[in-house]
C-alpha positions in Angstrom: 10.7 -8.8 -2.7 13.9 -6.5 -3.9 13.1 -7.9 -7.6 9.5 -7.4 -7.3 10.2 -4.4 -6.0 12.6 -3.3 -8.7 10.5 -4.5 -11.4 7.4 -2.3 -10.3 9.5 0.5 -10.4 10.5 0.6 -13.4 7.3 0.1 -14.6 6.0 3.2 -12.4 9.4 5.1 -14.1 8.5 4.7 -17.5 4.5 5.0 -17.2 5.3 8.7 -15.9 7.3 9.1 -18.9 10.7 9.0 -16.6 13.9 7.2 -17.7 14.0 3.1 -16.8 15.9 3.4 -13.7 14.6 6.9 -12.1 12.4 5.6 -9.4 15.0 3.0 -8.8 17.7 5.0 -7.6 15.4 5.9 -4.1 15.1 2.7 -3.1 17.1 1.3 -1.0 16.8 -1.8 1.2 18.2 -0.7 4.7 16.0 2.6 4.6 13.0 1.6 6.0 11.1 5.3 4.3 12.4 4.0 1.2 11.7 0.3 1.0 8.6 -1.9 -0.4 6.4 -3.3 2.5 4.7 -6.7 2.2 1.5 -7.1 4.5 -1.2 -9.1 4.8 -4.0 -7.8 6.7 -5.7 -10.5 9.0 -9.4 -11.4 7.9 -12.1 -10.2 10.2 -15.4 -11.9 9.9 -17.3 -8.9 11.0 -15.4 -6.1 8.9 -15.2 -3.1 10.0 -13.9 -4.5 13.0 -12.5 -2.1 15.5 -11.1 -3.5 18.6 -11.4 -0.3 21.8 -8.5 -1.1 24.0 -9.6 -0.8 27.8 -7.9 2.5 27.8 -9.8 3.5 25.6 -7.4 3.5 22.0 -9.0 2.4 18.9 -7.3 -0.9 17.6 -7.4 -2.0 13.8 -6.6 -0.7 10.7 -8.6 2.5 10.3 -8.3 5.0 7.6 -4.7 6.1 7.2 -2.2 6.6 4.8 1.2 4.6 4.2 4.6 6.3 3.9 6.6 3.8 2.0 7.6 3.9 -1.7 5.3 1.2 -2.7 3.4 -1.6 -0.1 2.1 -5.1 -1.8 -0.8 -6.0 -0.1 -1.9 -9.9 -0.1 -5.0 -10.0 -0.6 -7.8 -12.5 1.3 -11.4 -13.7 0.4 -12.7 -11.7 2.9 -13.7 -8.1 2.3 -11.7 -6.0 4.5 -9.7 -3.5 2.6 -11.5 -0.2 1.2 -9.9 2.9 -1.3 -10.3 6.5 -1.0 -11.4 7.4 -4.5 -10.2 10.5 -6.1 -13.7 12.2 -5.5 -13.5 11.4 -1.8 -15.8 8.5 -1.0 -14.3 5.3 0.3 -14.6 2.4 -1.8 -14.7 -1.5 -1.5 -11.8 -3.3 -2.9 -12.8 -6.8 -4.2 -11.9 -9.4 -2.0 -9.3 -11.7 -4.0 -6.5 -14.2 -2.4 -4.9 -14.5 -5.8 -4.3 -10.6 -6.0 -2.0 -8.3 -4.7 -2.7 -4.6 -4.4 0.1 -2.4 -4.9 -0.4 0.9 -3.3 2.0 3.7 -3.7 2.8 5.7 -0.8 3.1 8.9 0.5 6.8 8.9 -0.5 6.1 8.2 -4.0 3.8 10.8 -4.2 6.8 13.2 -2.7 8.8 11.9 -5.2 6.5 12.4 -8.6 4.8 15.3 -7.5 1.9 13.9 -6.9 
């Protein structure tokens, strides 16, 4: 994960016209705002699928945004992941189990400016 990690940053660094190892230097492994996250979301059959808890709290993964530097997301064959595009509309991501999405977080963003 640290080398994946490491590797994608880089790449990040350089596509923004930073130097090599910019990015780099804010992540760090025991920080948990800093580090990379690995998930897997389970598959749900009957997507959306939002669980009401019998207090009444909404259970699943609704719209949200994540706070990490970067989060790999392994992927299913089961649509159950959707995108907020740019022009505000959610979108379907393709169902693929040989994919991983990278997302960049809200930290990221702090740290390029957006």
């Amino acid at each position: 994960m640290v080398k994946v990690t490491t590797a994608l940053l880089k790449g990040f660094s350089l596509a923004l016209g930073l130097e090599e190892e910019a990015l780099g230097e804010y992540f760090k492994q025991a920080d948990t705002l800093s580090s990379a996250v690995f998930i897997r979301y389970p598959e749900m059959e009957d997507y959306p699928n939002i669980i009401i808890a019998e207090d009444g709290t909404e259970l699943g993964y609704g719209a949200h945004q994540d706070v990490d530097l970067l989060v790999l997301l392994a992927q299913s064959n089961v649509q159950n992941l959707q995108a907020l595009t740019g022009d505000g509309t959610y979108r379907d991501v393709p169902p693929n189990d040989t994919c991983f999405l990278v997302n960049a977080g809200t930290y990221m963003d702090y740290l390029t400016h957006g």
